[in-house]
C-alpha positions as a printed NumPy array, in Angstrom:
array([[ 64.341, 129.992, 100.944],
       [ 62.071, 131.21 , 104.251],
       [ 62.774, 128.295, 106.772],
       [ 58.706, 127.744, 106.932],
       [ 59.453, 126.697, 103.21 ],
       [ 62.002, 124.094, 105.003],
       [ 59.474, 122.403, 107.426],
       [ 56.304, 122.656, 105.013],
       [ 58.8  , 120.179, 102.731],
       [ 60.313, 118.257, 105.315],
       [ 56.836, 117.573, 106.817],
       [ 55.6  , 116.565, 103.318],
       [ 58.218, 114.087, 103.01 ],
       [ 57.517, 112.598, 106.344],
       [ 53.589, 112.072, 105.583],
       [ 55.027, 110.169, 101.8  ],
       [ 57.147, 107.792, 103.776],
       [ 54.374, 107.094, 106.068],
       [ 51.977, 106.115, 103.654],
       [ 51.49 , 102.628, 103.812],
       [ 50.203, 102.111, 100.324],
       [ 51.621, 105.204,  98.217],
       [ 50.007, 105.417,  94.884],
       [ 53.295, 104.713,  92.734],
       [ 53.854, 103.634,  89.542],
       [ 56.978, 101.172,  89.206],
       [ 60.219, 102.393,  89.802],
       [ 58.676, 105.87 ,  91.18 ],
       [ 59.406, 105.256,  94.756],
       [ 63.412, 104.874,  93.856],
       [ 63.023, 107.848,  91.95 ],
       [ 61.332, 109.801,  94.854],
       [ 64.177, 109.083,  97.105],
       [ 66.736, 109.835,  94.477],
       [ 65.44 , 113.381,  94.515],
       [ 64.638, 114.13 ,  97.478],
       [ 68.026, 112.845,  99.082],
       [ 69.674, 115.465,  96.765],
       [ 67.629, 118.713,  98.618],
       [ 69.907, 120.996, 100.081],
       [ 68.061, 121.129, 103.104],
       [ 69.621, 118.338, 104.768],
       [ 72.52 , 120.406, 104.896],
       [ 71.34 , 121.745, 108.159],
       [ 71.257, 119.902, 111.088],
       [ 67.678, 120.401, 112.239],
       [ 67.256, 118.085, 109.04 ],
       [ 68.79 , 115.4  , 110.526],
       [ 65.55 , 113.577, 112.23 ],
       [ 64.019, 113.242, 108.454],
       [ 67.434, 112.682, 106.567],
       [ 68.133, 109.76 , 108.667],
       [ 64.263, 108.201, 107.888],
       [ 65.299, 108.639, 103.629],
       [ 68.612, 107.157, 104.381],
       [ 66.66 , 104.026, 105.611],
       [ 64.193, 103.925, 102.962],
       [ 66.797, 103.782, 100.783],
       [ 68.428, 100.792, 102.671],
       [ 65.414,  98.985, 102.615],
       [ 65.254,  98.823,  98.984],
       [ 65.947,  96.197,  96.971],
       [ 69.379,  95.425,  95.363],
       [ 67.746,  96.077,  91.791],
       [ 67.169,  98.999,  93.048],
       [ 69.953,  99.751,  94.257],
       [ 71.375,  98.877,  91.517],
       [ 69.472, 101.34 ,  89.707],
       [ 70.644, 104.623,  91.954],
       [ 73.99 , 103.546,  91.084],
       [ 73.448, 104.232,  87.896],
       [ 71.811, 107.186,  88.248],
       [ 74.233, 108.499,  90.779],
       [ 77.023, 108.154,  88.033],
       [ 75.436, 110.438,  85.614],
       [ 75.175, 113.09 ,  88.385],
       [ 76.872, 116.476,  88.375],
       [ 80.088, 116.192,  90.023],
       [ 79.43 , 118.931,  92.209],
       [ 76.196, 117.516,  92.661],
       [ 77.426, 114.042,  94.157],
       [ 79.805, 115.712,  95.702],
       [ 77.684, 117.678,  98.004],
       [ 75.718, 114.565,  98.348],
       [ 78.741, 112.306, 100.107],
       [ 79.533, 115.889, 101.927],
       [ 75.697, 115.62 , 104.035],
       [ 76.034, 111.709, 104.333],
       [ 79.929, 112.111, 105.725],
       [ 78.553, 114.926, 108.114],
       [ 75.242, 113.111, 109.295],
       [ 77.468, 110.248, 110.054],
       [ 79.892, 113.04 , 111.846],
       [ 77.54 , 114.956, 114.034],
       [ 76.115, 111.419, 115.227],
       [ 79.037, 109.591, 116.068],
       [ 80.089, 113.131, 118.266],
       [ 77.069, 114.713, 119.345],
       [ 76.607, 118.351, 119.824],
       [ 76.42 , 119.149, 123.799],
       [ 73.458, 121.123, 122.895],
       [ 71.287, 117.704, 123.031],
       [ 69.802, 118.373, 119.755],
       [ 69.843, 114.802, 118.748],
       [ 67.316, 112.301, 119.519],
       [ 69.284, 109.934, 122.701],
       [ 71.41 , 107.557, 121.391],
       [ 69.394, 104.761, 122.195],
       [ 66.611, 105.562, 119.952],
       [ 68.8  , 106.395, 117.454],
       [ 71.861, 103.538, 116.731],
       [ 70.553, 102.811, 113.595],
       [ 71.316, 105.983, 111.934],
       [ 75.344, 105.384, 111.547],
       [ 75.099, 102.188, 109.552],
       [ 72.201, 103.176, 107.544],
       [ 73.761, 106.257, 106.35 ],
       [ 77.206, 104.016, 105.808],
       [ 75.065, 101.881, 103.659],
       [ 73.935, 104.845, 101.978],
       [ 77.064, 105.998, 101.266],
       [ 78.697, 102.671,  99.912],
       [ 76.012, 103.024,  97.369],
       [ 77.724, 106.248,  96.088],
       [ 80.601, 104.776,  96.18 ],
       [ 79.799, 102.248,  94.249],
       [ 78.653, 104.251,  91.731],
       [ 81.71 , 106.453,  91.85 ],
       [ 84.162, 103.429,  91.203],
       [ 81.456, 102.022,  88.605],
       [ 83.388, 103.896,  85.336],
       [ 86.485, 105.114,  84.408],
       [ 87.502, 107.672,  85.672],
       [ 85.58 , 107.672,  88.855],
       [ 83.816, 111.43 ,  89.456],
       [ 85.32 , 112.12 ,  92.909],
       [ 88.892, 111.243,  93.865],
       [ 88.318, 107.864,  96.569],
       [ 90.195, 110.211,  99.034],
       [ 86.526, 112.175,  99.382],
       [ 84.625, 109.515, 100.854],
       [ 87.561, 109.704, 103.992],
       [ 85.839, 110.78 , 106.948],
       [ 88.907, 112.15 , 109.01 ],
       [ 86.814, 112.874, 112.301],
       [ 86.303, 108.409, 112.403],
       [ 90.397, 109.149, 112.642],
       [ 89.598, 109.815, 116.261],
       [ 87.311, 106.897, 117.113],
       [ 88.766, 103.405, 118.613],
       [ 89.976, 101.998, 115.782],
       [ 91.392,  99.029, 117.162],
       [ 87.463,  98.73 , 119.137],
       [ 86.463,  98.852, 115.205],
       [ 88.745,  96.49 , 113.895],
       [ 88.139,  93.83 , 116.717],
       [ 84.71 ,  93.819, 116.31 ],
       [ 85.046,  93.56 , 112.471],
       [ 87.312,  90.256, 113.501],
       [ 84.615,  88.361, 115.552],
       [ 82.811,  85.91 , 113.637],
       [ 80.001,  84.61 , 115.71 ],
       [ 78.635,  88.375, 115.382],
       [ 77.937,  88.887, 111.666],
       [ 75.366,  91.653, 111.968],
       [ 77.168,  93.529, 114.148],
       [ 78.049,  96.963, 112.2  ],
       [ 81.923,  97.989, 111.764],
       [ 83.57 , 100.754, 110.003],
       [ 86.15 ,  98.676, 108.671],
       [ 83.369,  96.563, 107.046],
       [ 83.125,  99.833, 104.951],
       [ 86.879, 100.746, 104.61 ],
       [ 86.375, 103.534, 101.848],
       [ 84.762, 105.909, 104.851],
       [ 88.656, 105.481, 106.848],
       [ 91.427, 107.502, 106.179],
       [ 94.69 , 106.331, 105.435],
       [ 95.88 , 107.408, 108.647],
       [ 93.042, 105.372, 110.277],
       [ 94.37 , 102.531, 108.173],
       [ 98.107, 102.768, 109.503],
       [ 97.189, 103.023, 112.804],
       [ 95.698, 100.167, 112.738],
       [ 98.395,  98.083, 110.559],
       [100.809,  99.517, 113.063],
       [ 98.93 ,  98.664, 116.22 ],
       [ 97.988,  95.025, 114.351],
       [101.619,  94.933, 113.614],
       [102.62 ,  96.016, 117.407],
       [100.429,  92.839, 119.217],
       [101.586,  90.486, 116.673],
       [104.869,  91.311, 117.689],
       [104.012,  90.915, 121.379],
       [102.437,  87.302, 120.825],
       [105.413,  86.418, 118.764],
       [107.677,  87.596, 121.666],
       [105.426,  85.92 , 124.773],
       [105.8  ,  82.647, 122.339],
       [109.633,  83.109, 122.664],
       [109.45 ,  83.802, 126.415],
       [107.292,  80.671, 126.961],
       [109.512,  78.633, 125.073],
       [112.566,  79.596, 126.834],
       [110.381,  78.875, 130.167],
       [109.421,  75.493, 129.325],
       [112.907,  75.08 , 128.376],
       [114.414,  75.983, 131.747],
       [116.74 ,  78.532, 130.045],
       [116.621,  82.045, 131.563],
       [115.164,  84.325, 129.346],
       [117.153,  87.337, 127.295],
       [116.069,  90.759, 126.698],
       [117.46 ,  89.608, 123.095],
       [114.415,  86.958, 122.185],
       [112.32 ,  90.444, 122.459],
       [114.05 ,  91.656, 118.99 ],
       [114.728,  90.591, 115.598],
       [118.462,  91.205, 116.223],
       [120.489,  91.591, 112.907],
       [124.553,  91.696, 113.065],
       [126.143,  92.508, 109.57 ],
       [129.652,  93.821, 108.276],
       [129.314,  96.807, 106.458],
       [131.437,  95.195, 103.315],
       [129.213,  91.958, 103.119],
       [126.072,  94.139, 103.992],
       [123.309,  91.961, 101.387],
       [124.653,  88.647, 102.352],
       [125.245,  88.824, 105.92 ],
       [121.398,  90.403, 105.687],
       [120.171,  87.821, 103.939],
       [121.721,  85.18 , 106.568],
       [120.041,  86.576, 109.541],
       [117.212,  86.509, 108.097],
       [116.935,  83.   , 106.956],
       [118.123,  82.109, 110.136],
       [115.2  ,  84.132, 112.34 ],
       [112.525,  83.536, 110.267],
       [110.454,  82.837, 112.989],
       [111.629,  86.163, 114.55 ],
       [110.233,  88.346, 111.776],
       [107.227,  90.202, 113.247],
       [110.07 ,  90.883, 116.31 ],
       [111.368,  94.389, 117.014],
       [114.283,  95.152, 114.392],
       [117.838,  95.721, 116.343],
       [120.611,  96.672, 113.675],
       [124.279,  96.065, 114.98 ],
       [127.394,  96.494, 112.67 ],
       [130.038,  94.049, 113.569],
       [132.938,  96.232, 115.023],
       [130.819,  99.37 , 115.432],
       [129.607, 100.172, 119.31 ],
       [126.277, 101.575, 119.82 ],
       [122.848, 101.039, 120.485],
       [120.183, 101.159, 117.514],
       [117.649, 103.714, 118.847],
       [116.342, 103.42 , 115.243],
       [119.294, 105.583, 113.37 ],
       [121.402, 102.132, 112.623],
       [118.07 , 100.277, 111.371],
       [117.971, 103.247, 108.951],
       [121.216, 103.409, 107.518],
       [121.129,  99.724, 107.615],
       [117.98 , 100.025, 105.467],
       [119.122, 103.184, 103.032],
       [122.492, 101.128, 102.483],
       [120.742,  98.161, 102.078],
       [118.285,  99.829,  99.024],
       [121.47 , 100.859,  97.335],
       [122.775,  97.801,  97.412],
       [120.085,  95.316,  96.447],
       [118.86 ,  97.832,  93.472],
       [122.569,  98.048,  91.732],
       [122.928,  96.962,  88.128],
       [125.226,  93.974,  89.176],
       [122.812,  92.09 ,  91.528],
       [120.679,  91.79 ,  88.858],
       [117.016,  91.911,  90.746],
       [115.665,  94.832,  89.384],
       [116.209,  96.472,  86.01 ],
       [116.156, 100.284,  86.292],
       [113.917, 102.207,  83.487],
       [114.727, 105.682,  83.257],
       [112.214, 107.605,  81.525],
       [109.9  , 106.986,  84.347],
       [112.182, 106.591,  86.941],
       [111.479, 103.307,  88.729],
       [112.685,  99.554,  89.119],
       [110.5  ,  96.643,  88.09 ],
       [111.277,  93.071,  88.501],
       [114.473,  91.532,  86.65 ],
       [113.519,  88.437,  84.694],
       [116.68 ,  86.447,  85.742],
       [115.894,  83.435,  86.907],
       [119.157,  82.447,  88.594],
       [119.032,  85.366,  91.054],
       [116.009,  84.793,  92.368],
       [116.743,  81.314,  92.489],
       [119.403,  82.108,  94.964],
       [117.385,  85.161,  96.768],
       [113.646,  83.456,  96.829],
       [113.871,  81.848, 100.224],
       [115.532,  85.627, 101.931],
       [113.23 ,  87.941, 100.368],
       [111.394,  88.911, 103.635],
       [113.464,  91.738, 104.049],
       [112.185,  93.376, 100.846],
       [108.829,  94.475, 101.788],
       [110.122,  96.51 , 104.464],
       [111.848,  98.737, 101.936],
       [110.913, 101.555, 100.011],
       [110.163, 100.343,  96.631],
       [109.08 , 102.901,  94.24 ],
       [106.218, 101.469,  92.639],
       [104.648, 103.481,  89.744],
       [101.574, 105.21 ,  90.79 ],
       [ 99.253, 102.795,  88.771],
       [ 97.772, 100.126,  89.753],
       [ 99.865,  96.901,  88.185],
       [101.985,  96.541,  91.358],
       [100.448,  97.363,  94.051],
       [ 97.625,  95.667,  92.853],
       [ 99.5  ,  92.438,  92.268],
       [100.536,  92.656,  96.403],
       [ 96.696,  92.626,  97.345],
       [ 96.263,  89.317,  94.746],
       [ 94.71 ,  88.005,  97.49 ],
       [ 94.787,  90.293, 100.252],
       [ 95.491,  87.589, 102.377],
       [ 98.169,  84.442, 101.418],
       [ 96.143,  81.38 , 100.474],
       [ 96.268,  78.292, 102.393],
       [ 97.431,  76.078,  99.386],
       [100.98 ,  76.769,  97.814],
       [ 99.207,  75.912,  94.594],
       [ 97.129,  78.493,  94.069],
       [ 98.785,  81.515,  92.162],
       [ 99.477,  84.888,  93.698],
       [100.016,  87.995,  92.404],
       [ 98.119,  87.663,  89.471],
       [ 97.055,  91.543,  88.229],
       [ 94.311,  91.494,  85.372],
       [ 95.581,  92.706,  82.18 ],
       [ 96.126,  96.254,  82.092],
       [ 95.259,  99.029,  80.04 ],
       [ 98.614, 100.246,  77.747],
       [ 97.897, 103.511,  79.581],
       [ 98.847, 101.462,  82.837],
       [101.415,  99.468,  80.88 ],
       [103.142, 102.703,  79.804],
       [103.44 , 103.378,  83.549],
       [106.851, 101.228,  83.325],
       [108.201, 100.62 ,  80.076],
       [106.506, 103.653,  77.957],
       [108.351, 103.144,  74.874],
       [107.539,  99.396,  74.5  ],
       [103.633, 100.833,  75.301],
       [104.111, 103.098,  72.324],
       [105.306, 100.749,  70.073],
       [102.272,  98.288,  70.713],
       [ 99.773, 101.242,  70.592],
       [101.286, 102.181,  67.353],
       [100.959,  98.09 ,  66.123],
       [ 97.307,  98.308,  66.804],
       [ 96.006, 101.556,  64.87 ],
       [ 98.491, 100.472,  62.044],
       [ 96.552, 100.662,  59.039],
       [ 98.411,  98.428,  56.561],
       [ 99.062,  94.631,  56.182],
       [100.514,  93.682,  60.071],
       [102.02 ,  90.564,  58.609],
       [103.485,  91.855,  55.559],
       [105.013,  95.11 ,  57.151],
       [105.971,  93.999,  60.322],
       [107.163,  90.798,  60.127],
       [106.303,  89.829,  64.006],
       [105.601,  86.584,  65.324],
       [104.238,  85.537,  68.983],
       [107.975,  85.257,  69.953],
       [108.976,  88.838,  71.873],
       [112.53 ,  89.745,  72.372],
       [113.465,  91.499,  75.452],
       [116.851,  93.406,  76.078],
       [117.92 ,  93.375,  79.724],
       [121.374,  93.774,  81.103],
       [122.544,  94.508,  78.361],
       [121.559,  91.057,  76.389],
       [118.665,  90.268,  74.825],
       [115.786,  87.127,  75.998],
       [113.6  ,  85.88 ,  74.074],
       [110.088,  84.366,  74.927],
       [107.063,  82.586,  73.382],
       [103.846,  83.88 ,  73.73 ],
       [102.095,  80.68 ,  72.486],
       [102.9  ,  77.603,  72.16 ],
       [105.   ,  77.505,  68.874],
       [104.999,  81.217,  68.641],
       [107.873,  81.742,  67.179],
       [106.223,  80.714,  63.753],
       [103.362,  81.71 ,  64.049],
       [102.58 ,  85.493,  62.539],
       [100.843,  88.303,  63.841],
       [ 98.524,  89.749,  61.462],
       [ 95.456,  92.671,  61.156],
       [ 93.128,  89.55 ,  63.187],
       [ 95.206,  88.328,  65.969],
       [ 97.18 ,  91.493,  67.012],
       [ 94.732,  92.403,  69.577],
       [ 95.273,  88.995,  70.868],
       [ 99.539,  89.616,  70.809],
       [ 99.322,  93.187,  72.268],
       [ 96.953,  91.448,  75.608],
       [ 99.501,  88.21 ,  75.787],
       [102.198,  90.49 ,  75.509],
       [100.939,  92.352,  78.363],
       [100.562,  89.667,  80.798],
       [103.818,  88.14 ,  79.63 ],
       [105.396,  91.638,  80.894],
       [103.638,  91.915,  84.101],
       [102.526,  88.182,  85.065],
       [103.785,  85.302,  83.842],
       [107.627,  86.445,  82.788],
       [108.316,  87.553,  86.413],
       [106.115,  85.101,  88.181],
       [108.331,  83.241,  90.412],
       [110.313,  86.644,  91.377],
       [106.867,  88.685,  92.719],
       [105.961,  84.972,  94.668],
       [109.121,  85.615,  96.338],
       [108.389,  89.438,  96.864],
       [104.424,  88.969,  97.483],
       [105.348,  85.823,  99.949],
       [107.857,  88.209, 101.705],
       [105.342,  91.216, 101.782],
       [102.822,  88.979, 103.835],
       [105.13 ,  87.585, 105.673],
       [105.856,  90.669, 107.087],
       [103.241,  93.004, 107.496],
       [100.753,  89.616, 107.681],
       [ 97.071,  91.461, 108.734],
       [ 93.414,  90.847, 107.916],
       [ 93.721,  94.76 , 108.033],
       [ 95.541,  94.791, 104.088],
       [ 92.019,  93.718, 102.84 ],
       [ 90.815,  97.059, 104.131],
       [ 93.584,  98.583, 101.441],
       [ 93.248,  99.966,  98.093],
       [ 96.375,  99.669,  95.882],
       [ 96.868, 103.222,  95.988],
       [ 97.134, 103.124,  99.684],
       [ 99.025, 100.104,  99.904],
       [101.378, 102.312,  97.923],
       [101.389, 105.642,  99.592],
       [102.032, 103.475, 103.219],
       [105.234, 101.754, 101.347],
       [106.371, 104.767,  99.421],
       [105.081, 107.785, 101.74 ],
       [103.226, 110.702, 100.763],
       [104.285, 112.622,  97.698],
       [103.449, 115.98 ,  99.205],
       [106.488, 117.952,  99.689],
       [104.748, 120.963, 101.909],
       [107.889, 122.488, 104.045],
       [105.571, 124.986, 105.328],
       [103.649, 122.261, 107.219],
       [107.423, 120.948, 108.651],
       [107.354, 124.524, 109.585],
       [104.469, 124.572, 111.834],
       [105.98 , 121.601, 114.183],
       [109.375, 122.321, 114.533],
       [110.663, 122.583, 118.393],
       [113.817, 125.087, 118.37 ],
       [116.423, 124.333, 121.455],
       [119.109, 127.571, 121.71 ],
       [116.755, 129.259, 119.372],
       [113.528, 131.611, 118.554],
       [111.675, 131.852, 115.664],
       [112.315, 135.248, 115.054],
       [116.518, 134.784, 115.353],
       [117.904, 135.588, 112.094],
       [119.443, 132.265, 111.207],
       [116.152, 130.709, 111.696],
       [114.601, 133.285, 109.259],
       [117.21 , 132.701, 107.346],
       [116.803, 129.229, 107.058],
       [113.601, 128.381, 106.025],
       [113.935, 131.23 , 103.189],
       [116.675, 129.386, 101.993],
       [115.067, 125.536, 102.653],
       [111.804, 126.954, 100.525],
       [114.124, 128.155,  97.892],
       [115.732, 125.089,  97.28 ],
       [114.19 , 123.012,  94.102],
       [112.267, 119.461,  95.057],
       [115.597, 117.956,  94.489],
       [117.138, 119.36 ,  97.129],
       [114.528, 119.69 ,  99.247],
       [113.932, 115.496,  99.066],
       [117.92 , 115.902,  99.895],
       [117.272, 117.639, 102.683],
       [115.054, 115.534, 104.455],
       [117.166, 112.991, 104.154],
       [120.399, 114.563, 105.284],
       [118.21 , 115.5  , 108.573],
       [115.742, 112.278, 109.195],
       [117.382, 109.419, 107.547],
       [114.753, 109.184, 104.796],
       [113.64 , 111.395, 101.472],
       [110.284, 109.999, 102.198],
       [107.464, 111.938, 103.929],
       [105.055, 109.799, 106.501],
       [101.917, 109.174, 105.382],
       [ 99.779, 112.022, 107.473],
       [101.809, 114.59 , 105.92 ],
       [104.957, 116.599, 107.29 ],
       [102.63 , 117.684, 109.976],
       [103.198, 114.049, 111.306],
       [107.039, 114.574, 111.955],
       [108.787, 115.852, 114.501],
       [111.97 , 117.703, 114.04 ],
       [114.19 , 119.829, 115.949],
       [116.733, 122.597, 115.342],
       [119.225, 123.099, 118.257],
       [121.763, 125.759, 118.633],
       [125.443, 125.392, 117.589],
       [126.671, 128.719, 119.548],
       [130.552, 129.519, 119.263],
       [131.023, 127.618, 116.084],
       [130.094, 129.666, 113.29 ],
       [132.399, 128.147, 110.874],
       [131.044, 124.978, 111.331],
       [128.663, 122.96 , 108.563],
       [125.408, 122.292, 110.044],
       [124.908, 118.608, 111.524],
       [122.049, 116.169, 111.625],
       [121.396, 113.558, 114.131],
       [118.692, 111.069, 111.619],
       [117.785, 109.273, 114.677],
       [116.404, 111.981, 116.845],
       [115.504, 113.844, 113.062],
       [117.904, 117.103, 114.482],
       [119.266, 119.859, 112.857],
       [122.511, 121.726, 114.581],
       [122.865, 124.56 , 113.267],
       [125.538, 127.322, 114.284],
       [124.415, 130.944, 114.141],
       [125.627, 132.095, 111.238],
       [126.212, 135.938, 109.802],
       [124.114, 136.156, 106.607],
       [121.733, 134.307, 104.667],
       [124.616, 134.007, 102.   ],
       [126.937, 132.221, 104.557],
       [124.249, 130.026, 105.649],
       [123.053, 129.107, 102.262],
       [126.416, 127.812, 101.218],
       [126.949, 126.022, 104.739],
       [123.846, 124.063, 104.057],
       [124.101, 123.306, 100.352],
       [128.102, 122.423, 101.157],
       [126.6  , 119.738, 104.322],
       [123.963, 118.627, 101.7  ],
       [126.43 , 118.232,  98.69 ],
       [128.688, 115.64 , 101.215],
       [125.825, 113.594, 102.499],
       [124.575, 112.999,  98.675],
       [126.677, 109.823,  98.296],
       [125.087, 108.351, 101.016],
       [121.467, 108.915,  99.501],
       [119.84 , 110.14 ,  96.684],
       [121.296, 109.342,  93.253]])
């Protein structure tokens, strides 16, 4: 409409928030606000001056009231609440980076605007995440431009506690990105490592021993045939070393790790600990993951060296049920006694996430429409094949003779559950959640949602070669030559399969960082005179070498022959 149809309505809603005594009846005044914050006029800028007075009505409200607009916000249209966090997200935007144009009341009349409008927004958020499934995806409340702010400013002032008022975006942690997030793990991660190492250096000091460039590292020295318990040795023995720098050195092999030996030592070291024989983790195929062996005696033996696990990949299922069980607390309580890694009971739809068949089987036990008992014959003892041989547990006390009939089977399917995923494997995820947060130890994990926690451990699972493309620095090469054309046709031909192989055969790792392939750097250098060779990789610098070769056919089969050898080293 005419923009004098724009200020005639923004001028009205001025005078109603001035009045001091509006003529309401209850509940109207919430319902006011929850209208008029949905007028497409604050889409504009210009808007911004009245927007940021609704925002703090809506603050000021009370928290039934609030409650109330999360309600209503959930029955919204989803394009509707979406364009609502889109004009929050932007207010917040064009105030924390001004236009030059001065268009913006100064600063100093106008602090209050980012917080309130944060507020704001948490309501929505709230709402979002109030059913199942939420409307938006949680990755639509991410404002990227805070990616650019000083996050570590941010997370410092979150950390002081004689300055509760103060506002912080990490006090609000659904607004950062998950690449705001990992910078600040990483840089949390990077000073605890320098305390750790200044506490060494003292020591030594105080010691009157001349320091060694050596107490800056966590410096591990294994034999390539005893690779899992030589790891596990060093570790136990530098426990206090753990939030060092990681040096990898195989005994008998010269060279310095400039971060290709910590990666084969890691990639070897997956293999390894994940095999059938070591019994840790039992493989399930149809969904193509590990969960946690129930073998007591192994982890027996492993539960005091687990610290090296959480640095590994672990392919957690893209529910909720492990991850979730990492952040159970957030942080590791004070008291040994109180239990960690305690998930809620999921839904069989989460269940079926890692074992689907045994998810079927219960689903099918609770819309059974005969006699349980009489056609079923179960009791609250489960049986449990692992290995190759079969455990079996009690549910209750007793349970083995007691039945489960058309009454209690709701009861056996949510025991049965927790069994699985809490108390069967108890000790085993203390060892792993102990390990975890021993680690990566941070008041920054609180910040996390599971799904995060799991796209930082697992990497993103956005295979986009075309955004690999876009940052790769040729040496002996143009990206018009033939064999680079060449190339990427053939790379973009190759199924997910390969592709996955092929980051791995040139970085070390099948795994793509968190910010996207944008985030890597990669290199392809020039082989010239050797036309006949296979191409090479270098994982540590993540470099290609690759001759110039005389057709796309001869190139193809060059690659997929280099890829074919390195398989046995990675992906199975």
């Amino acid at each position: 409409m005419p923009s004098v149809v724009h200020k005639h309505f923004l001028k009205a809603v001025i005078n109603s928030l001035l009045q001091e005594r509006p003529h309401l009846f209850s509940k109207d005044r919430v319902r006011a606000l929850f209208v008029i914050l949905q007028t497409p006029v604050f889409l504009t800028q210009s808007s911004y001056t009245v927007l940021a007075h609704v925002l703090r009505n809506i603050t000021a409200l009370t928290n039934g009231d609030h409650q109330l607009l999360v309600s209503w916000f959930r029955v919204l249209e989803v394009s509707r609440l979406r364009m609502l966090v889109g004009i929050i997200i932007q207010f917040i935007t064009v105030r924390q980076f001004p236009p030059p144009d001065r268009s913006l009341p100064p600063l100093s009349k106008s602090k209050w605007w980012i917080p309130t409008a944060t507020r704001v927004l948490a309501i929505l958020y709230a709402s979002n995440t109030s059913g199942q499934p939420p409307l938006l995806h949680y990755t639509e409340f991410y404002n990227h431009a805070l990616d650019h702010l000083d996050l570590m400013g941010e997370y410092k002032l979150w950390q002081v506690p004689d300055k509760p008022d103060s506002f912080s975006f990490c006090q609000y942690p659904f607004i950062l990105s998950i690449v705001a997030k990992r910078h600040i793990l990483t840089k949390d991660a990077e000073q605890q490592m320098i305390l750790t190492a200044r506490r060494s250096l003292v020591a030594k000091v105080a010691r009157h021993q001349p320091p060694q460039i050596d107490i800056f590292f966590l410096n591990i020295q294994v034999r390539r045939n005893y690779l899992v318990e030589d790891s596990l040795k060093e570790i136990a023995t530098k426990k206090r070393d753990l939030k060092k720098k990681l040096k990898v050195t195989f005994e008998g092999e010269p060279g310095l790790d400039m971060g290709g030996l910590t990666k084969e030592w890691f990639m070897l070291l997956i293999k390894q600990i994940f095999k059938p024989e070591n019994k840790m983790f039992v493989y399930h195929p149809t969904k193509r993951l590990y969960w946690f062996s129930m073998s007591q005696e192994v982890y027996s033996l492993a539960c005091p060296h687990l610290h090296v696990l959480p640095r590994l990949t672990f392919p957690l299922p893209p529910s909720a049920p492990p991850t979730g069980k990492l952040l159970s607390p957030p942080v590791v309580p004070a008291y040994e006694h109180v239990a960690v890694g305690v998930a809620k009971v999921p839904s069989l739809d989460d269940f079926g996430e890692i074992m689907p068949e045994v998810a079927h089987g219960l689903q099918e036990l609770l819309k059974y429409e005969g006699d349980v008992e009489e056609d079923m014959c179960l009791t609250f003892q489960v049986s449990l094949e692992e290995f190759g041989l079969p455990r079996t547990f009690n549910l209750k006390e007793q349970g083995d003779c007691l039945p489960v009939t058309n009454e209690n089977r709701e009861e056996f399917v949510r025991l049965y559950l927790d069994w699985i995923l809490n108390t069967a494997i108890y000790e085993q995820f203390r060892a792993f959640y102990l390990g975890f947060h021993t680690v990566c130890a941070s008041n920054a994990l609180i910040m996390l949602r599971p799904e995060e926690v799991e796209m930082l451990v697992c990497g993103s699972p956005r295979l986009d070669l075309n955004e690999l493309r876009k940052v790769v620095d040729y040496d002996g090469y143009t990206p018009d030559h033939p064999t680079i054309k060449w190339f990427w046709e053939v790379v973009s031909e190759m199924p997910v399969g390969q592709q996955k192989l092929f980051l791995l055969f040139t970085t070390g790792s099948d795994r793509i960082p968190v910010g996207g392939m944008g985030e890597m750097m990669f290199k392809i250098s020039c082989w010239k005179g050797y036309t006949h060779m296979l191409p090479q990789a270098h994982t540590c610098f993540n470099q290609l070498v690759l001759p110039p070769y005389t057709s796309k056919e001869v190139l193809k089969n060059k690659l997929y022959i280099a890829l074919a050898n390195a398989e046995g080293f990675g992906l199975e």
